[in-house]
N, C-alpha and C positions, 0 to 999 in steps of 0.2 A: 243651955240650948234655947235658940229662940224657936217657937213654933207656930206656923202661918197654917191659915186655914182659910180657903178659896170659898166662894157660895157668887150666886147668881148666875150663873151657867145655862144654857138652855137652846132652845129651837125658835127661832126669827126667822120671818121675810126678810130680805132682801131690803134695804132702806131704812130698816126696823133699828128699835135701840135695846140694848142690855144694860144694865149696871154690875158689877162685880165687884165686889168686896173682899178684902183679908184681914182677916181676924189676926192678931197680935197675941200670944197667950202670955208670953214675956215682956217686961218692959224693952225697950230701944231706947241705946244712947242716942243724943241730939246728932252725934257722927256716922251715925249708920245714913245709908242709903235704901231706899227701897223702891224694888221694877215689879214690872207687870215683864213678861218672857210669852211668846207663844212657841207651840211645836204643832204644824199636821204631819200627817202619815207620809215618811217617805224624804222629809225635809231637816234642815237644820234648826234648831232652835233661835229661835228672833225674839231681839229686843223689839220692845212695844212702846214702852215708856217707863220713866223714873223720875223720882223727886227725891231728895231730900228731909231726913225726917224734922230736922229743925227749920226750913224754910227754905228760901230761893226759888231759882227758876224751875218752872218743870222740863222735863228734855223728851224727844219723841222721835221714832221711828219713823222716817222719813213716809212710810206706807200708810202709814195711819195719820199722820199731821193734819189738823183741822179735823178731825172726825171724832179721836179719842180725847179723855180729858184724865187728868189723873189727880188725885187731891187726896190730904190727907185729913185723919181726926185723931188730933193728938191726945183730947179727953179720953176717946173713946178707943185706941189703939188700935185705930182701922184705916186704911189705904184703901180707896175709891177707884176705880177705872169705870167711866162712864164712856160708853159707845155708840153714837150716833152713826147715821147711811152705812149701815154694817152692808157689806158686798161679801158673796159667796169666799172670795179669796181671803174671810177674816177667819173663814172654821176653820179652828184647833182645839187643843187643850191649852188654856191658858194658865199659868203657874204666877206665883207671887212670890217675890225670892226681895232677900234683905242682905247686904253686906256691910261689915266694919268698917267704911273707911268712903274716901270720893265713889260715887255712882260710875259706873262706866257703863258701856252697852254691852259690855261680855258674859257671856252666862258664868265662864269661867273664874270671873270675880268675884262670886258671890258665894256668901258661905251658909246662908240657908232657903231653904223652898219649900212649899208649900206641895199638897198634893196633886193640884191643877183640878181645871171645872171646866167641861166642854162646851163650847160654843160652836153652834150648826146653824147654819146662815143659807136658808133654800132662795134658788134663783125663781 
């Protein structure tokens, strides 16, 4: 079992930035894929971004493009989501999920997750 552990979570203005990170407790093959997912209250779960644990392009939710970044540390078996001009419409719970095989944007692909860490974005 792999096991993802969410941190940097918090309360921003509006414009403001977060960083978030997941901790890795298991190793990942080079063919895993790994997302960032968010959920608010009341809505469907959305892809956010994902990369690749061996490399490549990153890929991004059309909603967040140009604001979010997402990177990884292979040393350190951690996945980055960096968040720039964070807008009221970014508060959720954010989750970090990893799957066996090509990234796709579906939550449904993925075979592990993370607890999630909230992000509250005041106007």
């Amino acid at each position: 079992q792999v096991q993802l552990v969410e941190s940097g979570g918090g309360l921003v203005q509006a414009g403001g930035s977060l960083r978030l990170s997941c901790a890795v407790s298991r190793r990942t093959f080079s063919s895993y894929s790994m997302g960032w997912f968010r959920q608010a209250p009341g809505k469907e779960r959305e892809f956010v971004a994902g990369i690749r644990w061996s490399g490549g392009g990153a890929y991004y939710g059309n909603s967040v493009k140009g604001r979010f970044t997402i990177s990884r540390d292979n040393a350190n078996d951690t996945v980055i989501l960096q968040m720039n001009r964070l807008k009221p419409d970014d508060t959720a719970v954010y989750y970090c999920a990893a799957r066996d095989g090509v990234g796709t944007g579906l939550s449904r692909d993925y075979d592990f997750w993370g607890q999630g860490t909230q992000v509250t974005v005041s106007s």
